[in-house]
N, C-alpha and C positions, 0 to 999 in steps of 0.2 A: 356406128356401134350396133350391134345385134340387141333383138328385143328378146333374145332366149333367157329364160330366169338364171342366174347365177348358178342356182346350187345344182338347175341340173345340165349343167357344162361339165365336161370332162376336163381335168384341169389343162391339156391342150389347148383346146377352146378357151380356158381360160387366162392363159398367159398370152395367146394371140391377141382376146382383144383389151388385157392390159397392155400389150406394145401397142397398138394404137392408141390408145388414151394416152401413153407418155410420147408416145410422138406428135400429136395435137399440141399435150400442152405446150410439150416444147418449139415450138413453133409460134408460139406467143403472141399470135392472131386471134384469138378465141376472147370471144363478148363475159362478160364479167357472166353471165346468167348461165352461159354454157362452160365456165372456166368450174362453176361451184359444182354441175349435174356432173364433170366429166370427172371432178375428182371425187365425190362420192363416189361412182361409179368403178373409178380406180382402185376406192381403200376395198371396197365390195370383193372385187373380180381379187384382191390383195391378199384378203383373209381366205378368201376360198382355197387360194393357192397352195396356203397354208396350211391349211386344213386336210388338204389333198396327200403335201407332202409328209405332214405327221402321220396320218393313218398310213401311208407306204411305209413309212419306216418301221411306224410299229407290225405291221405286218411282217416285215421283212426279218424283223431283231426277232420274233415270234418263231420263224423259219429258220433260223441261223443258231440259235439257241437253245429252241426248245423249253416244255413245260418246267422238268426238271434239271434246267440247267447244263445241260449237257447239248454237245452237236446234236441239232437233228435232222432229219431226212427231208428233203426238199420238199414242200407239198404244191398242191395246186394255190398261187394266190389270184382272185378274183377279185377283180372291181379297180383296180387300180386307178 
């Protein structure tokens, strides 16, 4: 598992290393002490995920719709 802080992984990075936390766990070799840090670590890398993909959406619904409600023009969106 990477020591990079969660929130500043890009959610890439972030889904990669929840596939590995769920493939550990499941593999159902893992010691009771590293079974509790991996799934912390999983709900962690989980929410971020989350978090990644609401603000895309909301970006994107921002883009697609516009202030007043109407189509709007594509803009640049950053940060994704």
């Amino acid at each position: 598992m990477s020591e990079v802080k969660i929130s500043e992984m890009s959610f890439e990075q972030a889904m990669s290393e929840l596939d590995q936390v769920v493939r550990k766990l499941e593999q159902g070799d893992v010691a009771l002490e590293d079974l509790v840090k991996f799934s912390e670590r999983g709900a962690e890398l989980k929410k971020h995920c989350e978090e990644k993909l609401k603000s895309a959406m909301e970006k994107i619904e921002k883009i697609s719709i516009g202030v007043n409600g109407e189509a709007a023009s594509v803009q640049k969106v950053e940060n994704l």
